[in-house]
VOPAGU-2260 file (C-alpha; in pm, 1 decimal, decimal comma):
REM VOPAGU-2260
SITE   aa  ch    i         X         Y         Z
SITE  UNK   A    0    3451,7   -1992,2    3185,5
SITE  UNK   A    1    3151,7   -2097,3    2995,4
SITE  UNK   A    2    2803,9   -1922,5    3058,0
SITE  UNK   A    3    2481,1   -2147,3    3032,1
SITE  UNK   A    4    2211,6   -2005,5    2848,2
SITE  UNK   A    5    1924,1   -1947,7    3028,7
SITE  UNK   A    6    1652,0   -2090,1    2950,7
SITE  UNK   A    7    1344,9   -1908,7    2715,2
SITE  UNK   A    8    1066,7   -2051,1    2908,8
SITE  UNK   A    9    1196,7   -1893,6    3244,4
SITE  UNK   A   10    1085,5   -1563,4    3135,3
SITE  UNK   A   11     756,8   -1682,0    3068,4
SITE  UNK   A   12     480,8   -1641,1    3313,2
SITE  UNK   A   13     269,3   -1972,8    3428,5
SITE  UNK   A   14     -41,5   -2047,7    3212,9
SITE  UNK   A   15    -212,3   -1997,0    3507,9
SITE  UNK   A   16     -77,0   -1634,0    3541,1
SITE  UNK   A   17    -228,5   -1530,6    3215,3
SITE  UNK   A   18    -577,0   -1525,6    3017,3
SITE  UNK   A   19    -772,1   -1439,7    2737,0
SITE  UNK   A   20   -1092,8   -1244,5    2689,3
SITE  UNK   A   21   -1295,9   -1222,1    2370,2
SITE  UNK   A   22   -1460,1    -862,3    2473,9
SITE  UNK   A   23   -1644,6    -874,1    2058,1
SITE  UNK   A   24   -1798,6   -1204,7    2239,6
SITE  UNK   A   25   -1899,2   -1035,9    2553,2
SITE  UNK   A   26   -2028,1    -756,2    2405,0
SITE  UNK   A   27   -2282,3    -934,1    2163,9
SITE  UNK   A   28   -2360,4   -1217,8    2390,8
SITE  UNK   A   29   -2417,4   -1023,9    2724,5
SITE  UNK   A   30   -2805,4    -962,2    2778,4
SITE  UNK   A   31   -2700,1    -584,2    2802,9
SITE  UNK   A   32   -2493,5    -634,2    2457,2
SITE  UNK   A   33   -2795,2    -827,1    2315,1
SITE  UNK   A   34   -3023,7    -558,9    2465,2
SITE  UNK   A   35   -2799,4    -263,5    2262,2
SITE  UNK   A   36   -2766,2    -408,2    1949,2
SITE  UNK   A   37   -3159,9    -431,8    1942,7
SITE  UNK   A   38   -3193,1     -89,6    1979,2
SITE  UNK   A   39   -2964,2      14,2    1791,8
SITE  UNK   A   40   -3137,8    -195,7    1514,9
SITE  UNK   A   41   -3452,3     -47,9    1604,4
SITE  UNK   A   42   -3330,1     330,9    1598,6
SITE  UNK   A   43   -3135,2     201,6    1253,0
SITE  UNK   A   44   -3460,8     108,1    1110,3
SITE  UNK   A   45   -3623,7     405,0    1258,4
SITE  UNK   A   46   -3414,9     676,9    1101,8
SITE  UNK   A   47   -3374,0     423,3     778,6
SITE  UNK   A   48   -3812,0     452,7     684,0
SITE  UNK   A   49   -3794,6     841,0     736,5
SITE  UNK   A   50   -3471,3     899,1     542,6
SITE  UNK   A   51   -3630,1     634,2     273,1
SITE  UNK   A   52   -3983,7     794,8     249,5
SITE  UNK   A   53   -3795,8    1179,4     218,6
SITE  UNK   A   54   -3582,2    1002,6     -84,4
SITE  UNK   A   55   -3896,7     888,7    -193,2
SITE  UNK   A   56   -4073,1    1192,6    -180,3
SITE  UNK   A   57   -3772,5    1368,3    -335,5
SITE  UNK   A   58   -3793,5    1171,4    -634,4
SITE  UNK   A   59   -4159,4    1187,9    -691,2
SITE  UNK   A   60   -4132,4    1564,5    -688,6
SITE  UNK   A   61   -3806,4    1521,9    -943,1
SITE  UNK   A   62   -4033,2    1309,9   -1184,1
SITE  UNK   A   63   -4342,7    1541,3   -1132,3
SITE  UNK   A   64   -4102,2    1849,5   -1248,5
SITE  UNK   A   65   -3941,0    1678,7   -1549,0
SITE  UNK   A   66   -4311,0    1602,5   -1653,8
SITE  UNK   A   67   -4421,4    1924,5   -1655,2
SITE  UNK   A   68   -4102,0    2085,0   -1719,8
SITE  UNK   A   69   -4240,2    2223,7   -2058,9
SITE  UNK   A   70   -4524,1    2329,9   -1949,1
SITE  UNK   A   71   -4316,5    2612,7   -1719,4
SITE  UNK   A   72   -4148,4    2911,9   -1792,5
SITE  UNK   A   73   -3784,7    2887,1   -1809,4
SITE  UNK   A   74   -3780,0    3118,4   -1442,7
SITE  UNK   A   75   -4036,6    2907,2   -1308,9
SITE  UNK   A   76   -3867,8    2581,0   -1446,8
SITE  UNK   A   77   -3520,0    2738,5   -1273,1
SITE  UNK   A   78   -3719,8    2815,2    -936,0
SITE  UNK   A   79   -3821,9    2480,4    -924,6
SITE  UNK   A   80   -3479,5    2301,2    -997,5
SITE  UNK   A   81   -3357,8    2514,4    -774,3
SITE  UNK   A   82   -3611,2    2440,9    -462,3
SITE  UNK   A   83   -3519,9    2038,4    -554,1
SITE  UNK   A   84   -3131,7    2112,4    -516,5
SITE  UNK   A   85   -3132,7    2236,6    -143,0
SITE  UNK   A   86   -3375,8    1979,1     -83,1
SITE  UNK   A   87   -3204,0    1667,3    -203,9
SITE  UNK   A   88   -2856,4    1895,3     -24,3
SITE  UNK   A   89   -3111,6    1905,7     291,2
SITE  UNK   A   90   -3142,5    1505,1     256,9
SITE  UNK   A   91   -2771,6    1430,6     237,2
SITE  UNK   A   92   -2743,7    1633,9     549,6
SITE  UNK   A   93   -2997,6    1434,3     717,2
SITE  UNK   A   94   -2835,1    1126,8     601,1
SITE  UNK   A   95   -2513,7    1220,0     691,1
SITE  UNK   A   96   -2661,5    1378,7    1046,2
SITE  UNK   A   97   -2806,0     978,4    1134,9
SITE  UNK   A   98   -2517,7     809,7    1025,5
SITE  UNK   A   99   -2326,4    1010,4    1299,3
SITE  UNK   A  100   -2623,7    1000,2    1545,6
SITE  UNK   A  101   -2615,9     647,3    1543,8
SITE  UNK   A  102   -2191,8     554,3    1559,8
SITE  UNK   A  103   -2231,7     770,0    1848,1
SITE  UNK   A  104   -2506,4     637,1    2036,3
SITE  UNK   A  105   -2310,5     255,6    1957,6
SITE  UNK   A  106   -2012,8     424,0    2091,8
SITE  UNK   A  107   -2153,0     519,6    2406,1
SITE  UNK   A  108   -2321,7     162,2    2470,2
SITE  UNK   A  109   -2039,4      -8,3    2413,5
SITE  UNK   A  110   -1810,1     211,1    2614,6
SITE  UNK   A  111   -2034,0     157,2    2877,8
SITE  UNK   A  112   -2051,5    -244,0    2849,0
SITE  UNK   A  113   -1667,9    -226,4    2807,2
SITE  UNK   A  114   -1597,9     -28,1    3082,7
SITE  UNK   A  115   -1843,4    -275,0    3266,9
SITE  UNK   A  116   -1631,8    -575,9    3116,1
SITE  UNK   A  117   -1330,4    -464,8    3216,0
SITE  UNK   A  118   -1414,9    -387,4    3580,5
SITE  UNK   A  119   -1505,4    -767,8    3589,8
SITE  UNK   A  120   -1199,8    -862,9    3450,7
SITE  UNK   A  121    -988,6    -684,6    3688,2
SITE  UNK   A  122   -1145,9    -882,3    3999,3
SITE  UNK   A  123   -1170,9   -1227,6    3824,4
SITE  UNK   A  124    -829,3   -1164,6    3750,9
SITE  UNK   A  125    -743,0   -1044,9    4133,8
SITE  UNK   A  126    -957,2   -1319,8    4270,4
SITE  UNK   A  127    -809,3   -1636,7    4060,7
SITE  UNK   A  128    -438,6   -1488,1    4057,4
SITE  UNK   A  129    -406,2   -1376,3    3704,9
SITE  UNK   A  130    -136,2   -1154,2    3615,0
SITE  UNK   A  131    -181,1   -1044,0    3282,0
SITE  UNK   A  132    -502,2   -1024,7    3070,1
SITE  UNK   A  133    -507,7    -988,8    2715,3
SITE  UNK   A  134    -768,4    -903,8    2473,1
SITE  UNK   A  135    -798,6   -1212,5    2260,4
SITE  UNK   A  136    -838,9   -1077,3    1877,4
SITE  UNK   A  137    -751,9   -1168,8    1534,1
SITE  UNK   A  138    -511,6    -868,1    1512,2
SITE  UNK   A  139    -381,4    -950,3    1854,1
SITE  UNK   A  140    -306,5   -1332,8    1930,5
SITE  UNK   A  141    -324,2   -1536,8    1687,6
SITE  UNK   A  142    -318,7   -1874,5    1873,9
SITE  UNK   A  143    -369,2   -1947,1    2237,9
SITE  UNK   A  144    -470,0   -2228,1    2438,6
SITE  UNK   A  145    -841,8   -2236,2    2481,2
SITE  UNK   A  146    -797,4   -2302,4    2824,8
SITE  UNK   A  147    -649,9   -1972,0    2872,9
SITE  UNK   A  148    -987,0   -1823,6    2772,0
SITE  UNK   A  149   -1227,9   -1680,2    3030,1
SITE  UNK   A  150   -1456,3   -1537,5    2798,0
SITE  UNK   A  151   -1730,2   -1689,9    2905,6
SITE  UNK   A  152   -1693,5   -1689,2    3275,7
SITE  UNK   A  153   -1719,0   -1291,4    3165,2
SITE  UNK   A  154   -2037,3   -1297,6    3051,8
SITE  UNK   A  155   -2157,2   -1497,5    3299,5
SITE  UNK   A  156   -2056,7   -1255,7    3586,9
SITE  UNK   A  157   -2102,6    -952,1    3370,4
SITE  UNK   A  158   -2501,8   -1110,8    3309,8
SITE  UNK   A  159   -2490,5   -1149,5    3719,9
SITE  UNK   A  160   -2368,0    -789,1    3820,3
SITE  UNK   A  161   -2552,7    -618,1    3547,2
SITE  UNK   A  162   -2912,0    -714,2    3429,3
């Protein structure tokens, strides 16, 4: 009694059953994605000038005390180093303090425009018959038929449903 193997491709759903979505790709080419990134640029650049000019000042007021750092007494000379330490501390903290501000406000928008993506996803996929969706990535597939992409009917209902 011999057993036939079964064949590989029956556990394989039809093309048809299955897509791919590029969700980097919906969320920088969305209107709402485009519309994020902007601000986020714009808040970027924002906190960038008024950490830059505090830098700036910082340094001027380093440069001023070494140029009249003979000119002080050594407690007044101390005071002064000392007032320019918790300052340039104060600055890393701001930096720092942004930095955070501003992953968390990009978190937010794009947990919000993937939450979005995904809810279209879910009824393309219920209303064309798809069974599985992946997330088409680098780290993920690393080759699928192009037809098997949906991408950009994505961002063309996410653009629709959300303005």
């Amino acid at each position: 009694m011999t057993l036939a193997p079964a064949p590989a491709e029956a556990a394989v759903p039809e093309t048809k059953k299955l897509a791919l979505v590029d969700l980097q790709r919906v969320l920088m080419e969305t209107t709402q994605g485009k519309s994020a990134k902007k601000n986020l640029e714009k808040a970027v650049a924002k906190s960038s000038a008024k950490l830059e000019r505090k830098a700036a000042d910082l340094q001027k007021q380093y440069e001023d005390l070494q140029a009249k750092a003979a000119m002080l007494s050594e407690s007044e000379l101390m005071r002064r180093q000392q007032e320019l330490m918790v300052a340039e501390q104060e600055l890393q903290e701001l930096y720092a303090a942004a930095q955070e501000d501003l992953a968390k406000k990009e978190g937010l928008l794009m947990e919000k425009i993937y939450k979005n993506a995904s809810a279209i996803v879910k009824t393309m996929a219920k209303n064309e018959g798809i069974h599985v969706v992946l997330v088409r990535s680098e780290l993920t597939v690393l080759y699928a038929n192009p037809q098997l992409d949906i991408t950009n009917k994505v961002i063309v209902a996410y653009d629709k449903k959300f303005k």
